[in-house]
PyMOL Python script that loads the backbone (N, CA, C, O; Angstrom):
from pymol import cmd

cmd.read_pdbstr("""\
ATOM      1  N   UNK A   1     -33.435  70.752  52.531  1.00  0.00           N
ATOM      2  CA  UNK A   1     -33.542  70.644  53.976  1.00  0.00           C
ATOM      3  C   UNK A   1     -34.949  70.147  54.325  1.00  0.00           C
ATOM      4  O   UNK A   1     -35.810  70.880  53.839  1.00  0.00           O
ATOM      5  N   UNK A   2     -35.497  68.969  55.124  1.00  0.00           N
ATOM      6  CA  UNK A   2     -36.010  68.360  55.557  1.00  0.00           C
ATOM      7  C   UNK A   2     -36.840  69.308  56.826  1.00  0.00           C
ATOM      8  O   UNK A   2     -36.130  69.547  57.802  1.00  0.00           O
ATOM      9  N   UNK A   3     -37.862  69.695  56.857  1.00  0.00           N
ATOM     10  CA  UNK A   3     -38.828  70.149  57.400  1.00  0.00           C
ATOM     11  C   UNK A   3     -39.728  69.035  58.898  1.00  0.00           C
ATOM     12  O   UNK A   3     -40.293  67.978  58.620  1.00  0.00           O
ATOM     13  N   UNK A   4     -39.685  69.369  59.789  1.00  0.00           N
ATOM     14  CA  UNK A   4     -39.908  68.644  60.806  1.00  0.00           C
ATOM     15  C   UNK A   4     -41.587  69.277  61.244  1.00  0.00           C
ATOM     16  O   UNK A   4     -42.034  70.368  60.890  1.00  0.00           O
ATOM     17  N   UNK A   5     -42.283  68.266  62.075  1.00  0.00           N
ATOM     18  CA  UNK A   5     -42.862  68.559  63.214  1.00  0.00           C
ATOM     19  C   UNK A   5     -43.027  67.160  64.582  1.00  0.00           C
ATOM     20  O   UNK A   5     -42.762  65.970  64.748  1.00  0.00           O
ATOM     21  N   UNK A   6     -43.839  68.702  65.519  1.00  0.00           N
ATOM     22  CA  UNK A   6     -44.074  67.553  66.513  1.00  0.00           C
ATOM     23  C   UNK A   6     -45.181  65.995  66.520  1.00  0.00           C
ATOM     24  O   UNK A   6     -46.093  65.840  65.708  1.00  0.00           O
ATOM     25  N   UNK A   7     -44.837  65.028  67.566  1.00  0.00           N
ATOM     26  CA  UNK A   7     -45.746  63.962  66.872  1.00  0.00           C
ATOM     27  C   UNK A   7     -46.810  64.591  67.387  1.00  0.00           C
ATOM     28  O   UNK A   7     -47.019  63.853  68.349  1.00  0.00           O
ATOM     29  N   UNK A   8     -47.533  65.321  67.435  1.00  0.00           N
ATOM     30  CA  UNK A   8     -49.273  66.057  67.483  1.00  0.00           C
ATOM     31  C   UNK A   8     -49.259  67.029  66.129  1.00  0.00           C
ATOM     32  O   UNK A   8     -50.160  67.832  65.887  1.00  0.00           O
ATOM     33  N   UNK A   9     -48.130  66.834  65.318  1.00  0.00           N
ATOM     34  CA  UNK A   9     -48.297  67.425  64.167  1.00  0.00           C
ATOM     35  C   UNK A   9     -48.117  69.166  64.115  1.00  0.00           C
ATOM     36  O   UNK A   9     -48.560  69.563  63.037  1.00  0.00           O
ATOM     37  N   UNK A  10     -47.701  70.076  64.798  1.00  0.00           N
ATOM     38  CA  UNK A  10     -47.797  70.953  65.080  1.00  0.00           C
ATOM     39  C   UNK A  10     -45.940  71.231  64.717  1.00  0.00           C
ATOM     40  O   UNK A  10     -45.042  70.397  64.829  1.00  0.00           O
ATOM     41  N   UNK A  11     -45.836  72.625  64.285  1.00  0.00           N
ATOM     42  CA  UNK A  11     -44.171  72.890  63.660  1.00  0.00           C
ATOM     43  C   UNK A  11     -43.741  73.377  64.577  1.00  0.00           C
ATOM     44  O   UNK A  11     -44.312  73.918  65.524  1.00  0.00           O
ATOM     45  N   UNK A  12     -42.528  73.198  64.333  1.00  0.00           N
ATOM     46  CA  UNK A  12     -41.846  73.416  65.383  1.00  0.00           C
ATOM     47  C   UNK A  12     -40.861  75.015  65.074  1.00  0.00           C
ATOM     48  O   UNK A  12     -40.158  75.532  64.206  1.00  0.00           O
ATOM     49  N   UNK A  13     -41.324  75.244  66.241  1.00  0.00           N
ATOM     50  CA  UNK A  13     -40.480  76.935  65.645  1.00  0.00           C
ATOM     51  C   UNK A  13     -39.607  77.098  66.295  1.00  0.00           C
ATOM     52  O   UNK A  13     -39.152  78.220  66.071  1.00  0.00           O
ATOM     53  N   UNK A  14     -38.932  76.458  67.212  1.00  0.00           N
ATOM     54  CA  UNK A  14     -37.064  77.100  67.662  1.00  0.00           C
ATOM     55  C   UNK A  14     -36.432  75.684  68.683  1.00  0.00           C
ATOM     56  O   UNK A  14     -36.884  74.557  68.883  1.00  0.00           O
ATOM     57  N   UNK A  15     -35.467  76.242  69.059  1.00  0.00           N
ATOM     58  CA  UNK A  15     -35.288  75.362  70.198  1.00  0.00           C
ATOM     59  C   UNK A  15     -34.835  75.807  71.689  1.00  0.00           C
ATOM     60  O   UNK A  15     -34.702  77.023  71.826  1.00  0.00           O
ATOM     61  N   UNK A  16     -34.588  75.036  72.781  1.00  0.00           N
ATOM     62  CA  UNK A  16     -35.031  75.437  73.709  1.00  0.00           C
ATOM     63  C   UNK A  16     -33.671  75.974  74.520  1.00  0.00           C
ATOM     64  O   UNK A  16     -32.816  75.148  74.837  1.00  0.00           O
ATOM     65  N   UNK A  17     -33.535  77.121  74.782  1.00  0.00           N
ATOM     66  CA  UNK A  17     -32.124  77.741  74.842  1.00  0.00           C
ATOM     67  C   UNK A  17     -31.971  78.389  76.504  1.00  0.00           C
ATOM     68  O   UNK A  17     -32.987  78.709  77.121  1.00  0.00           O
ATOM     69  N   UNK A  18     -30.705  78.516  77.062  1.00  0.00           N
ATOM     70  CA  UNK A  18     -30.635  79.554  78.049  1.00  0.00           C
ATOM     71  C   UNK A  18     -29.862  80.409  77.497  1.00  0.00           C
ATOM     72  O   UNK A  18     -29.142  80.183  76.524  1.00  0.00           O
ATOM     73  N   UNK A  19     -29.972  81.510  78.126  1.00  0.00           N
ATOM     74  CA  UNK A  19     -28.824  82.687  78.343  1.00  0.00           C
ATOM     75  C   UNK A  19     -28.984  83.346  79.741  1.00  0.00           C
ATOM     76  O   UNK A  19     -29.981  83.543  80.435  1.00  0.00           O
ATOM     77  N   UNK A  20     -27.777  83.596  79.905  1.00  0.00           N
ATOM     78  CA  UNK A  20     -27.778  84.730  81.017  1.00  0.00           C
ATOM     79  C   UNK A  20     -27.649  86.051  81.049  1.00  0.00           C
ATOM     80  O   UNK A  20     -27.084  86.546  80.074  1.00  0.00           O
ATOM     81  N   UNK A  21     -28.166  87.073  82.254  1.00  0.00           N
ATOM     82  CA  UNK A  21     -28.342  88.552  82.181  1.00  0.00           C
ATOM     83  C   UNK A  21     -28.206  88.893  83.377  1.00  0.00           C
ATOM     84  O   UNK A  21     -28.498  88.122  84.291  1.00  0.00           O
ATOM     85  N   UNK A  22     -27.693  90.222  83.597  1.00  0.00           N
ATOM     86  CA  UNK A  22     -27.239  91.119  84.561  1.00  0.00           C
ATOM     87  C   UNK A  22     -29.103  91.870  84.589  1.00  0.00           C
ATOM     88  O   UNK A  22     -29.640  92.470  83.658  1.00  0.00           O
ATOM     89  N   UNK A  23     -29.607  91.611  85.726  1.00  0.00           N
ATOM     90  CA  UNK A  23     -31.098  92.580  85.789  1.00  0.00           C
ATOM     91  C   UNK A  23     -30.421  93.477  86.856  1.00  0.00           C
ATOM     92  O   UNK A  23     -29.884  93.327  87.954  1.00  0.00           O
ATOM     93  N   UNK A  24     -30.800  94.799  85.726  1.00  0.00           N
ATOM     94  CA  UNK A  24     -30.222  96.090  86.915  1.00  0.00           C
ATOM     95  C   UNK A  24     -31.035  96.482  88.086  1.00  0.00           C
ATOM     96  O   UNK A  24     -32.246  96.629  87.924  1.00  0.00           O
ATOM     97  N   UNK A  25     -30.434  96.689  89.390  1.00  0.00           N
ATOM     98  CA  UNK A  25     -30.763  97.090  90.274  1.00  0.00           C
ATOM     99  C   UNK A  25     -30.599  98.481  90.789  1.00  0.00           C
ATOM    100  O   UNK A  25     -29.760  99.177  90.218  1.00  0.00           O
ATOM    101  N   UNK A  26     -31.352  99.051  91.896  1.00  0.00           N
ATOM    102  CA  UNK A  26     -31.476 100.860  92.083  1.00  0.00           C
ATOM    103  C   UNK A  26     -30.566 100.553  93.312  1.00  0.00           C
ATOM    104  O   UNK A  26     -29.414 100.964  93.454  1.00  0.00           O
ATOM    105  N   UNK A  27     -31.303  99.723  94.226  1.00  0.00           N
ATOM    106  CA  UNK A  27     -30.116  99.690  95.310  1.00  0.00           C
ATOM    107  C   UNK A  27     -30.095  98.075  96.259  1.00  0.00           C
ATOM    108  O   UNK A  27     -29.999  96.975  95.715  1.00  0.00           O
ATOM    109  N   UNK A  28     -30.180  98.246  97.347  1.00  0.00           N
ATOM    110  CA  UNK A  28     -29.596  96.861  98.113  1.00  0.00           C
ATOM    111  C   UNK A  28     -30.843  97.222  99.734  1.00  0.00           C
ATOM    112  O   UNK A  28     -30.895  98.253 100.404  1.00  0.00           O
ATOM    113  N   UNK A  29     -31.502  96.186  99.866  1.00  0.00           N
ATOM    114  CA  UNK A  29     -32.031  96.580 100.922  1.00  0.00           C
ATOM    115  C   UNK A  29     -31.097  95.974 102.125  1.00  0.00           C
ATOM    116  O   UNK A  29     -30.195  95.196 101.816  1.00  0.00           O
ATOM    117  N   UNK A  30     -31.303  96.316 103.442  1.00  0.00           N
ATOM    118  CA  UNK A  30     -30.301  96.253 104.890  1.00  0.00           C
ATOM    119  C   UNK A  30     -30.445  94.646 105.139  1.00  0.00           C
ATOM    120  O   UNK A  30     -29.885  94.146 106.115  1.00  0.00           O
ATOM    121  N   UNK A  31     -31.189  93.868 104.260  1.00  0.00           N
ATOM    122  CA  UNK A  31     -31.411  92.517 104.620  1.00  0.00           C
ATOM    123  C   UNK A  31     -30.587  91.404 103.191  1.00  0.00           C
ATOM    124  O   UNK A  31     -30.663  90.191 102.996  1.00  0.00           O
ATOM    125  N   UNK A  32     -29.870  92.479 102.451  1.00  0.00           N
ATOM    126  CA  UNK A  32     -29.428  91.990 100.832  1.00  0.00           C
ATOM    127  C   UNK A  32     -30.611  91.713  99.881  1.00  0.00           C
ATOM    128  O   UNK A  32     -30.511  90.741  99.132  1.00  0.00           O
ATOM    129  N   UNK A  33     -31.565  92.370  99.848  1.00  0.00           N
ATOM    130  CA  UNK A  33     -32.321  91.927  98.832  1.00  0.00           C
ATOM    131  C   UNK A  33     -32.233  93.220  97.859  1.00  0.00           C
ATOM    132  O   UNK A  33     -31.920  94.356  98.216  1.00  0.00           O
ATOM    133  N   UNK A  34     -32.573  92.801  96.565  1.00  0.00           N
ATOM    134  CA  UNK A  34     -32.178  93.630  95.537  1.00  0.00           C
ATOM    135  C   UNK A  34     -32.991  94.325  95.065  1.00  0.00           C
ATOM    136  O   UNK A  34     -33.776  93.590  94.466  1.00  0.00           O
ATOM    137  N   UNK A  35     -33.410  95.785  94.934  1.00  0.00           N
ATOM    138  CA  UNK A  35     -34.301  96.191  94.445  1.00  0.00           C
ATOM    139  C   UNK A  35     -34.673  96.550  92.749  1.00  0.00           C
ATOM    140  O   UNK A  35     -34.627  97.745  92.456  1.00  0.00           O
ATOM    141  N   UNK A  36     -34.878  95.993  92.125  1.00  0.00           N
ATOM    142  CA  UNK A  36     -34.928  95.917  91.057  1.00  0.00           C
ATOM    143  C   UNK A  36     -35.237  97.116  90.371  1.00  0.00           C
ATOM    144  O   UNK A  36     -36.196  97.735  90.832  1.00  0.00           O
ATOM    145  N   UNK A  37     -34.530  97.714  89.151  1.00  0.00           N
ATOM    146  CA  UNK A  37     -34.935  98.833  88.066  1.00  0.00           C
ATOM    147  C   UNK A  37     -35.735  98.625  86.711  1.00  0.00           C
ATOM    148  O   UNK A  37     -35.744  99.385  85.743  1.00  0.00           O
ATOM    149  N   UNK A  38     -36.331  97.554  86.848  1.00  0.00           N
ATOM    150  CA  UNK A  38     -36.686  97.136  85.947  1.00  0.00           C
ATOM    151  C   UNK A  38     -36.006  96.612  84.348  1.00  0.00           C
ATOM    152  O   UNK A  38     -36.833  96.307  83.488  1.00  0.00           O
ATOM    153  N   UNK A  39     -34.729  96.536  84.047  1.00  0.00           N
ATOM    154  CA  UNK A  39     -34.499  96.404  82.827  1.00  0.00           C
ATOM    155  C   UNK A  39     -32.940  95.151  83.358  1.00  0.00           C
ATOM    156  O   UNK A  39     -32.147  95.052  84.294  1.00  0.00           O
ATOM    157  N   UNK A  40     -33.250  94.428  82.049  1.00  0.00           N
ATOM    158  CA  UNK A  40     -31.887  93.188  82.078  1.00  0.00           C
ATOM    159  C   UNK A  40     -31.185  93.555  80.995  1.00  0.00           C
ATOM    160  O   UNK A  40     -31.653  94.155  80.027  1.00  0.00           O
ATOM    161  N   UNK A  41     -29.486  93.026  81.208  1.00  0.00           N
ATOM    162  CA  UNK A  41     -28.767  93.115  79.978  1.00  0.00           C
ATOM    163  C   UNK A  41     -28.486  91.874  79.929  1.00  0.00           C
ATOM    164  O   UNK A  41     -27.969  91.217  80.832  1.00  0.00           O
ATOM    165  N   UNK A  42     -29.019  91.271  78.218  1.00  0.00           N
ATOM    166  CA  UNK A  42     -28.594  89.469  78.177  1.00  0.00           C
ATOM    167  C   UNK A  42     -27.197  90.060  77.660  1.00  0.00           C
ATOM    168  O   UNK A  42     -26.716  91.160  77.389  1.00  0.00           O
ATOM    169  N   UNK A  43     -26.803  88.665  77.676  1.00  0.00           N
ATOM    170  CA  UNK A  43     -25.601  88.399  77.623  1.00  0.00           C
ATOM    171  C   UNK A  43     -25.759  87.203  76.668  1.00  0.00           C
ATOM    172  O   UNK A  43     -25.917  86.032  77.014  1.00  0.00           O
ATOM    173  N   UNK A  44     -25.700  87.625  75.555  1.00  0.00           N
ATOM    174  CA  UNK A  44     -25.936  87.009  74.129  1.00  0.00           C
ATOM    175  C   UNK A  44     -24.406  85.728  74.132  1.00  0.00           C
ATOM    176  O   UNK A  44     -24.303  84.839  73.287  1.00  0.00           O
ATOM    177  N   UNK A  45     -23.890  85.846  74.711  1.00  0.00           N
ATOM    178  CA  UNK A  45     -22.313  84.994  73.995  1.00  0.00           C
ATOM    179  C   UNK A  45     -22.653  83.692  75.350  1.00  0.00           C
ATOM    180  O   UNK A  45     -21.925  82.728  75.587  1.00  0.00           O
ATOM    181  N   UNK A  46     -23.756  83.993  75.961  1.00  0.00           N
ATOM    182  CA  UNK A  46     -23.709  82.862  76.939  1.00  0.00           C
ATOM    183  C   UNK A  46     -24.903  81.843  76.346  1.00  0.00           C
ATOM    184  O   UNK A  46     -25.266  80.909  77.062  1.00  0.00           O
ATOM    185  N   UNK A  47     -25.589  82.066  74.841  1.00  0.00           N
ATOM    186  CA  UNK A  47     -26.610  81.345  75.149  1.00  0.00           C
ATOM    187  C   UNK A  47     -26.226  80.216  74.265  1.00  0.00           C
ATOM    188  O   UNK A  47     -25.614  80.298  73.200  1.00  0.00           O
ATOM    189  N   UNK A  48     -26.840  78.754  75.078  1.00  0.00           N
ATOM    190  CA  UNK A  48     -26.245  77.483  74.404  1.00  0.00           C
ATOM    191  C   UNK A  48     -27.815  76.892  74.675  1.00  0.00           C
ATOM    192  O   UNK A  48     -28.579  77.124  75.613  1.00  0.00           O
ATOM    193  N   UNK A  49     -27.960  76.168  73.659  1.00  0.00           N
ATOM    194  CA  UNK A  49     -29.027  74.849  73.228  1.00  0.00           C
ATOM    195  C   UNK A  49     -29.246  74.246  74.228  1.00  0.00           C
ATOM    196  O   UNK A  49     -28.216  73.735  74.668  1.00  0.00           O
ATOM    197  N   UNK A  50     -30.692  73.931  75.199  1.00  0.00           N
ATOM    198  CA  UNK A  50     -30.661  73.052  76.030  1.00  0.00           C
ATOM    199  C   UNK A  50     -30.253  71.168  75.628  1.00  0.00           C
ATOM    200  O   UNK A  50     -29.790  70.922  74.514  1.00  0.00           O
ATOM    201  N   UNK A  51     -30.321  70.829  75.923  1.00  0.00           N
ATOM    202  CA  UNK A  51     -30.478  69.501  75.964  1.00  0.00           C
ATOM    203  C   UNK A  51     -31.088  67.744  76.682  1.00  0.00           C
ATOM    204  O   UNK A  51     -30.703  67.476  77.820  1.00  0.00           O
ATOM    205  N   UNK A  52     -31.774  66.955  76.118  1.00  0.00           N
ATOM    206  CA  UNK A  52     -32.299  66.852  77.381  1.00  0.00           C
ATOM    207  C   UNK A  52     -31.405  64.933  77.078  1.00  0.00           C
ATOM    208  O   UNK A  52     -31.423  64.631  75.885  1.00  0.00           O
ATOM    209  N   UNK A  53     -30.685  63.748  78.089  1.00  0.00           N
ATOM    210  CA  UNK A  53     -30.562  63.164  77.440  1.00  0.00           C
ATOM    211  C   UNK A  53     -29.207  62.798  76.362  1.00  0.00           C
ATOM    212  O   UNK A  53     -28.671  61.819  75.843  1.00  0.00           O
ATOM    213  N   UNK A  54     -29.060  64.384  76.426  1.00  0.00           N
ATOM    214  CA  UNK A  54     -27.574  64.623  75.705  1.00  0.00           C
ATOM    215  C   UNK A  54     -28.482  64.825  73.642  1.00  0.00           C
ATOM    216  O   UNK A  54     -27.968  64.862  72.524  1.00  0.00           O
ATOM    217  N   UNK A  55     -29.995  64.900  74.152  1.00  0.00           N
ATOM    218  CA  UNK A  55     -30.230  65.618  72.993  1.00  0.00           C
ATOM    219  C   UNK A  55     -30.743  67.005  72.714  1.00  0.00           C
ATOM    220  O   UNK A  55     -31.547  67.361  73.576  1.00  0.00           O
ATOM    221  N   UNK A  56     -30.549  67.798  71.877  1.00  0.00           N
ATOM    222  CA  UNK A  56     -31.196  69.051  71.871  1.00  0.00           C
ATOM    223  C   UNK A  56     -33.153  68.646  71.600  1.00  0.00           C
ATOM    224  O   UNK A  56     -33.932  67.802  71.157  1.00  0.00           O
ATOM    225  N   UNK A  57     -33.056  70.097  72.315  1.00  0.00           N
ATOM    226  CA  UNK A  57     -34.832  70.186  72.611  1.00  0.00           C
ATOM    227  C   UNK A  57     -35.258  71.201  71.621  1.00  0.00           C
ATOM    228  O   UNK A  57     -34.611  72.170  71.224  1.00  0.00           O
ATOM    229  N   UNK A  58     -36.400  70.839  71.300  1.00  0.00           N
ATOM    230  CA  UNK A  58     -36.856  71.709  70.128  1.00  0.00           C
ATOM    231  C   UNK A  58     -38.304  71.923  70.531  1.00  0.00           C
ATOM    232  O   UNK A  58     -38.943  70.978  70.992  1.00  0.00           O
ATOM    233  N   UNK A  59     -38.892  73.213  70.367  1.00  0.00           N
ATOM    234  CA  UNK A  59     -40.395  73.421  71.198  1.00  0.00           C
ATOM    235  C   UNK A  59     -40.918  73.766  69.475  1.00  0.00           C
ATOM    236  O   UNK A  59     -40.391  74.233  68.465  1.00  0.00           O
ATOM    237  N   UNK A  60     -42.397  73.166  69.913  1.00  0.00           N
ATOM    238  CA  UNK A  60     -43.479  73.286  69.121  1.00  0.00           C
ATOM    239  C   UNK A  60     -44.705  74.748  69.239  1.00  0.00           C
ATOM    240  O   UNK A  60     -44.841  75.360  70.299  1.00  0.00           O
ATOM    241  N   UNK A  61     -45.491  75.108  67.965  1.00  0.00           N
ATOM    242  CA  UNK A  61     -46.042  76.147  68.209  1.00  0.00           C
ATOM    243  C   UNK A  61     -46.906  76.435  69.122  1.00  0.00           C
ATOM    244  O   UNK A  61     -47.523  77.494  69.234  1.00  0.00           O
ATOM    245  N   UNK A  62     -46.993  75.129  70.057  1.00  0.00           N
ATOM    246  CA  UNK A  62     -48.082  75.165  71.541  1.00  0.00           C
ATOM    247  C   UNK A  62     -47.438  75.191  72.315  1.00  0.00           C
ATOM    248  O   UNK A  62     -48.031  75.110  73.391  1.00  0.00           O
ATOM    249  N   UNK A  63     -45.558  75.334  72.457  1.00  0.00           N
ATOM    250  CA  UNK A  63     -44.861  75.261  73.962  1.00  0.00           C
ATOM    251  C   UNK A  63     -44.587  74.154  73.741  1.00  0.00           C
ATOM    252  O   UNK A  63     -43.385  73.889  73.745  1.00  0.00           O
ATOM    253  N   UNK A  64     -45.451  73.181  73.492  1.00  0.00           N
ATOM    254  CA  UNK A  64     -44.192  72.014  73.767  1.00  0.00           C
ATOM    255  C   UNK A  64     -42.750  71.471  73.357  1.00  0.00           C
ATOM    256  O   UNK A  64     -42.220  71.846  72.311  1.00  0.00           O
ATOM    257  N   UNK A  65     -42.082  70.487  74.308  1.00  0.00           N
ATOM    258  CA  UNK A  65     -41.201  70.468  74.068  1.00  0.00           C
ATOM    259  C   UNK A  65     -40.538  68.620  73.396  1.00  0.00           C
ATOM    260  O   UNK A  65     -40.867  67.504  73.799  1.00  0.00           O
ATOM    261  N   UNK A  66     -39.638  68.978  72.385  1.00  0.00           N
ATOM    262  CA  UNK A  66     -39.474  67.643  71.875  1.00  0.00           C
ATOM    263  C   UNK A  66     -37.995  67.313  71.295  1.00  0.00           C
ATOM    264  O   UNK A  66     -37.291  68.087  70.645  1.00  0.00           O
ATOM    265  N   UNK A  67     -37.698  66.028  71.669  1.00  0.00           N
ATOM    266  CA  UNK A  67     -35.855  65.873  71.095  1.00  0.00           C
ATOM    267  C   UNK A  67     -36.204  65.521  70.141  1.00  0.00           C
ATOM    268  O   UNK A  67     -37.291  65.126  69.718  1.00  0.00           O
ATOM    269  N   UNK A  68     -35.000  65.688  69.630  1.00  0.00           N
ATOM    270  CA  UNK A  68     -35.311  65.366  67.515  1.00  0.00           C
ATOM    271  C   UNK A  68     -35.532  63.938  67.372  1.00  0.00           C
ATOM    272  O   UNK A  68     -35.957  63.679  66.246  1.00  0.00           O
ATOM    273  N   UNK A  69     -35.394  62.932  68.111  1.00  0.00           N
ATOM    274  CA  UNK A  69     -35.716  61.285  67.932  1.00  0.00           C
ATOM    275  C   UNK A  69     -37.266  61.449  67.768  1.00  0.00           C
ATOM    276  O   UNK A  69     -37.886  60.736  66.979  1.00  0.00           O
ATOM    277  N   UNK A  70     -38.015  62.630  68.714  1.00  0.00           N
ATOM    278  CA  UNK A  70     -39.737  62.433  68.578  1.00  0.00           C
ATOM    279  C   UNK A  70     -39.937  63.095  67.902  1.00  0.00           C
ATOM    280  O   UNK A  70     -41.138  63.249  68.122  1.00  0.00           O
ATOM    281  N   UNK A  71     -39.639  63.931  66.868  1.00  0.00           N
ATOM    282  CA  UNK A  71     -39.635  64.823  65.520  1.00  0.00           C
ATOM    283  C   UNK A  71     -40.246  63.797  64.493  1.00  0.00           C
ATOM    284  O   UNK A  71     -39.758  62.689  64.274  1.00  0.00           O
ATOM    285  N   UNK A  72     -41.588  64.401  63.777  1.00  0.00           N
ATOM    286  CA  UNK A  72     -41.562  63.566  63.003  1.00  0.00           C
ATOM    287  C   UNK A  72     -41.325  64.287  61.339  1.00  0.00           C
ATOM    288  O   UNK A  72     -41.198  65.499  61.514  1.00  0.00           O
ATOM    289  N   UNK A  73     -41.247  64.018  60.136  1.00  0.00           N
ATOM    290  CA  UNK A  73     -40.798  64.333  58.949  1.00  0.00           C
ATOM    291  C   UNK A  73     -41.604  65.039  58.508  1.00  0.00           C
ATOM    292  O   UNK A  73     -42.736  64.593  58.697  1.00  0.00           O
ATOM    293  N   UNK A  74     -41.570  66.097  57.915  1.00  0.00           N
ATOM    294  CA  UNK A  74     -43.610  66.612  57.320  1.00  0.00           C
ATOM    295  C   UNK A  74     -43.437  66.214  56.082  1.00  0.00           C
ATOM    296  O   UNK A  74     -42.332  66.270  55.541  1.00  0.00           O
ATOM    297  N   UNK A  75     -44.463  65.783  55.516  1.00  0.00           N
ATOM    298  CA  UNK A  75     -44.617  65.088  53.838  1.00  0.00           C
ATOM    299  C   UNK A  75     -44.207  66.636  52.991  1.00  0.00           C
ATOM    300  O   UNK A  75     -44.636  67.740  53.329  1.00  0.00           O
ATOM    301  N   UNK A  76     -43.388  66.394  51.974  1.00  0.00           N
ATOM    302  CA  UNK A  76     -43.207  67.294  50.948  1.00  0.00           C
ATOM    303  C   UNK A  76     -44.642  67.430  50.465  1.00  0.00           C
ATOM    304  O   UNK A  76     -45.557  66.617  50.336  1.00  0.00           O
ATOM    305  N   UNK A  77     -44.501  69.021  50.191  1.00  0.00           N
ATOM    306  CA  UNK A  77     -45.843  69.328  49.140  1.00  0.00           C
ATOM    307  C   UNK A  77     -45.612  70.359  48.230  1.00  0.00           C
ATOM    308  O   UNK A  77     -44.922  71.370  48.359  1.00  0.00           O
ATOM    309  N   UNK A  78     -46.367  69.917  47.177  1.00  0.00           N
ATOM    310  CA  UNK A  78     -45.805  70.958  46.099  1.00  0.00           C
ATOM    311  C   UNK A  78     -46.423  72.234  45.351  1.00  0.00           C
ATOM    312  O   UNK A  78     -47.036  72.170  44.286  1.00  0.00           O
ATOM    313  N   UNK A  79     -46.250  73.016  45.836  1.00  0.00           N
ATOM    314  CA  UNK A  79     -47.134  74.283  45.290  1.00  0.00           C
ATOM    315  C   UNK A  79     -47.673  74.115  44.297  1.00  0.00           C
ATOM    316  O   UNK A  79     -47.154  73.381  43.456  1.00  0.00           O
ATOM    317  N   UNK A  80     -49.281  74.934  43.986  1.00  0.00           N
ATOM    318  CA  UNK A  80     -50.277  74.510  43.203  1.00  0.00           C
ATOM    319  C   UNK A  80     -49.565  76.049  42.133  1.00  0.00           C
ATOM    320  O   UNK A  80     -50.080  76.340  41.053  1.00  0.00           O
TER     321      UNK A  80
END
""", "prot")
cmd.dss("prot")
cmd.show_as("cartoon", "prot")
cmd.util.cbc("prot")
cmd.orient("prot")
């Protein structure tokens, strides 16, 4: 398997995903606003790969973000 980074040379550690979550609430104020309890439940079966382009996005170890066309190859190296 072929090892990637971004073109600033930096690896790339995931890609760029949504999911959705229920953030629990205590109650409802008289105007509908929600008062928050502090804690979310994700909802793991909703999360899909962004895409940008119709390509997936892949972020680098500074945040940035990159489709695999601007990925560049990292040179094999071979343990000393």
């Amino acid at each position: 398997m072929a090892r990637y980074v971004s073109p600033k040379g930096h690896d790339i550690v995931g890609t760029y995903e949504r999911v959705y979550g229920i953030a629990q609430i205590s109650e409802i104020t008289a105007e509908g606003e929600p008062v928050y309890a502090g804690g979310t439940k994700i909802d793991w079966d909703s999360q899909e790969t962004l895409t940008r382009n119709g390509k997936r996005v892949f972020v680098d170890e500074g945040g940035d973000e990159w489709t695999f066309d601007q990925l560049v190859k990292a040179e094999e190296t071979e343990d000393a």
